[in-house]
N, C-alpha and C positions, 0 to 999 in steps of 0.2 A: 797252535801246534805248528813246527816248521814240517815243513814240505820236503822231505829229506830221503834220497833213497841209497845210505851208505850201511844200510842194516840187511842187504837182502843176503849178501851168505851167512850171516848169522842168525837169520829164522830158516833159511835153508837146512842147516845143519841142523837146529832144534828141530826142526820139522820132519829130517831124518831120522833122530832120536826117537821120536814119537809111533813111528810109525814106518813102514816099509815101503808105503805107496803102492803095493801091491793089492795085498791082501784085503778082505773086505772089511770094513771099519766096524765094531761095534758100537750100538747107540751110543753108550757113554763116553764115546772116544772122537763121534763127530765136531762134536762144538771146539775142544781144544785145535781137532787138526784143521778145524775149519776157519779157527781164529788166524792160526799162523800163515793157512794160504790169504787169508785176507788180506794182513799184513806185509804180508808177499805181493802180492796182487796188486794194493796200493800203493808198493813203492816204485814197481815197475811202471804205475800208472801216472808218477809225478815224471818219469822220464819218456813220458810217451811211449813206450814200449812196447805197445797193441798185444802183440804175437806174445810173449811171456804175460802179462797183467792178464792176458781171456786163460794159460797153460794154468792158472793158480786161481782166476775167477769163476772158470765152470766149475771144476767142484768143492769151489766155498760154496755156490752156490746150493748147491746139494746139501752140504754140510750144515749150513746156516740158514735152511730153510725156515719162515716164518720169525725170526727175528732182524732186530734193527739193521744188522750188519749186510742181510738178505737186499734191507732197502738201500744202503749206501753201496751195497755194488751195481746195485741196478742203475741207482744215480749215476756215475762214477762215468760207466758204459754209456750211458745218456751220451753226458756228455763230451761225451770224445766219440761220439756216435758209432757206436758197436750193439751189435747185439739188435 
C-alpha cells in the first residue's frame, strides 16, 4: 500500500456527511465514523503532522475500541512517539 496523504479532504468531507462531529454518535454509527478518522489520522501521520493525525486519533480511538484498527493507531503513535 503506498504511503500517500492526497485523500485527506476527501475523507474529510465523507466524514462530514456522516456525521456532524457534534452530536453524540450512536453504537452503530461509531465503527464507520471511526474508520474515516482513522484514515484521516493515517494520512496525516505519513506527513508527520502530530497536531491533526492525535485531532482524528483520539476519537478513532474511542470509536474503534477493541478492534484491529484500535491496535494500529496505537502502533502508528508508537512510533512517532506520542501518546
Amino acid at each position: 500500500m503506498k504511503k500517500e496523504a492526497k485523500y485527506i479532504d476527501d475523507c474529510k468531507e465523507i466524514l462530514n456527511g456522516m456525521w456532524d462531529g457534534k452530536s453524540e454518535l450512536d453504537n452503530n454509527k461509531k465503527f464507520p465514523v471511526g474508520t474515516i478518522q482513522y484514515l484521516i489520522g493515517l494520512q496525516y501521520s505519513y506527513l508527520k503532522d502530530v497536531d491533526h493525525m492525535m485531532e482524528y486519533f483520539n476519537p478513532a480511538l474511542e470509536n474503534l475500541a477493541g478492534t484491529p484498527y484500535e491496535e494500529d493507531i496505537r502502533r502508528i503513535m508508537t512510533n512517532l512517539h506520542v501518546g
